[in-house]
C-alpha positions as CSV (number, residue, x, y, z in Angstrom):
1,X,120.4,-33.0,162.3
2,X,119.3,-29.5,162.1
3,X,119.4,-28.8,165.6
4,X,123.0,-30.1,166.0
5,X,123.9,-28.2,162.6
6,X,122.7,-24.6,164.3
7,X,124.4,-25.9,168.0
8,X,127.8,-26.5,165.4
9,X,127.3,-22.9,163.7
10,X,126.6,-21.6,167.0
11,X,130.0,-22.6,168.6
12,X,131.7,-21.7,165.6
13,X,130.5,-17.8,165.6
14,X,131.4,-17.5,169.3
15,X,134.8,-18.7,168.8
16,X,135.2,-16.2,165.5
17,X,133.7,-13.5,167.6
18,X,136.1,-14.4,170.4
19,X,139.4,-14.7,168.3
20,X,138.2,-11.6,166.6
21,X,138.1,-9.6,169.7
22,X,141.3,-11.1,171.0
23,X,143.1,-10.1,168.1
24,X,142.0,-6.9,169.3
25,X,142.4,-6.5,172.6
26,X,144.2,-9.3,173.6
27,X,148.2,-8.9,174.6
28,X,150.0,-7.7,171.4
29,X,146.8,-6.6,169.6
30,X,145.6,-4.0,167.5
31,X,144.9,-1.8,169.8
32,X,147.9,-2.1,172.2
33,X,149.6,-1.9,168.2
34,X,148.4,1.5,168.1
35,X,149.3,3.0,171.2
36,X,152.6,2.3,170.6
37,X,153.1,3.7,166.7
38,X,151.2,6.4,168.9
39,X,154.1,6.3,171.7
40,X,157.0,5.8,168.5
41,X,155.9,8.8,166.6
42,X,156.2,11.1,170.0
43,X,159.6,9.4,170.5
44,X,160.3,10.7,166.8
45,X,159.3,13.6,166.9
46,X,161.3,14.7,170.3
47,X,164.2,12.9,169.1
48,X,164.4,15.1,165.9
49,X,163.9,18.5,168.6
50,X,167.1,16.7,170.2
51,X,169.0,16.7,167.2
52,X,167.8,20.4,166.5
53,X,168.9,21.1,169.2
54,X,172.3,19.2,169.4
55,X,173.1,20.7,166.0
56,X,172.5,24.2,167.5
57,X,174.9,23.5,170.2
58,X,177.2,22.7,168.2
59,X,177.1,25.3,165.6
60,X,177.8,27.6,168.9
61,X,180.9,25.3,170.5
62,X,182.6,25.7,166.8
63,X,181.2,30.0,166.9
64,X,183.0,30.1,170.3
65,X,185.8,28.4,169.4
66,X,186.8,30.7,166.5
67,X,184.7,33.6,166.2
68,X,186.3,36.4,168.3
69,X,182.9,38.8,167.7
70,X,181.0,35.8,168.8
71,X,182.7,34.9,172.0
72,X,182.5,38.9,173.2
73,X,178.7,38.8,172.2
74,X,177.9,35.8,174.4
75,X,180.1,36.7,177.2
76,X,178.4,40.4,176.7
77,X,174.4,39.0,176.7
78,X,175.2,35.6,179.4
79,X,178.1,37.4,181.9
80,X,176.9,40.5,181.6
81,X,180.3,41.6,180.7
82,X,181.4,44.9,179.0
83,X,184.3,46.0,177.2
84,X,187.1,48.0,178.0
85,X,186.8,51.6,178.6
86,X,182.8,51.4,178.4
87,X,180.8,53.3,181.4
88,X,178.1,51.7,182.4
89,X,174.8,54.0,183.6
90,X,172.8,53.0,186.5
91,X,169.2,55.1,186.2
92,X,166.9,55.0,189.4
93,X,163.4,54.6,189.0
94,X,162.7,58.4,188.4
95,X,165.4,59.0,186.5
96,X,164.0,56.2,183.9
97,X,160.8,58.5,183.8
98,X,162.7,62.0,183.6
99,X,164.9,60.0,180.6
100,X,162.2,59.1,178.4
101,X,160.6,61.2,176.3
C-alpha cells in the first residue's frame, strides 16, 4: 500500500509540474501573455506619437488655411520663396570670411 500510495503521489506531482509549466509556456500562456502586453503597450505608445502628430498637422492645414503670416512663413522656410521687392545676396566662400567679423 505504501509503495502504490508514493507511485499515486508520484504521478500526481508530474502532472502538476506539467500543467504548471504548460500554463506557462504552452500556446496562450503566461509568457506568450507578456510579450504581447509588451507588443500592446509599444502599439500604444506609437499610436499616441500618431495622434501627436495628426493633431500637429492639422493645427497647420487650419494655420494655412487662414493665417496669411503663416502661409508666407512656410512658403518662405519650405519654397525658399521671398517677397516682393527683397534682394537676395549670394556671398562666395571668401566673401563669407571677409563678412564676418
Amino acid at each position: 500500500m505504501n509503495y502504490s500510495h508514493n507511485i499515486f503521489l508520484s504521478m500526481a506531482v508530474i502532472v502538476i509540474l506539467s500543467l504548471f509549466l504548460f500554463i506557462i509556456y504552452g500556446d496562450n500562456g503566461l509568457a506568450e501573455l507578456k510579450m504581447m502586453k509588451k507588443s500592446r503597450d509599444s502599439m500604444v505608445w506609437k499610436n499616441q506619437i500618431m495622434i501627436q502628430k495628426n493633431l500637429s498637422l492639422c493645427r497647420s492645414i487650419e494655420r494655412l488655411k487662414s493665417d496669411a503670416a503663416y502661409i508666407e512663413n512656410t512658403a518662405r522656410r519650405e519654397l525658399g520663396m521671398v517677397g516682393k521687392n527683397e534682394i537676395i545676396y549670394k556671398l562666395t566662400a571668401s566673401e563669407k570670411g571677409k563678412a564676418e567679423p
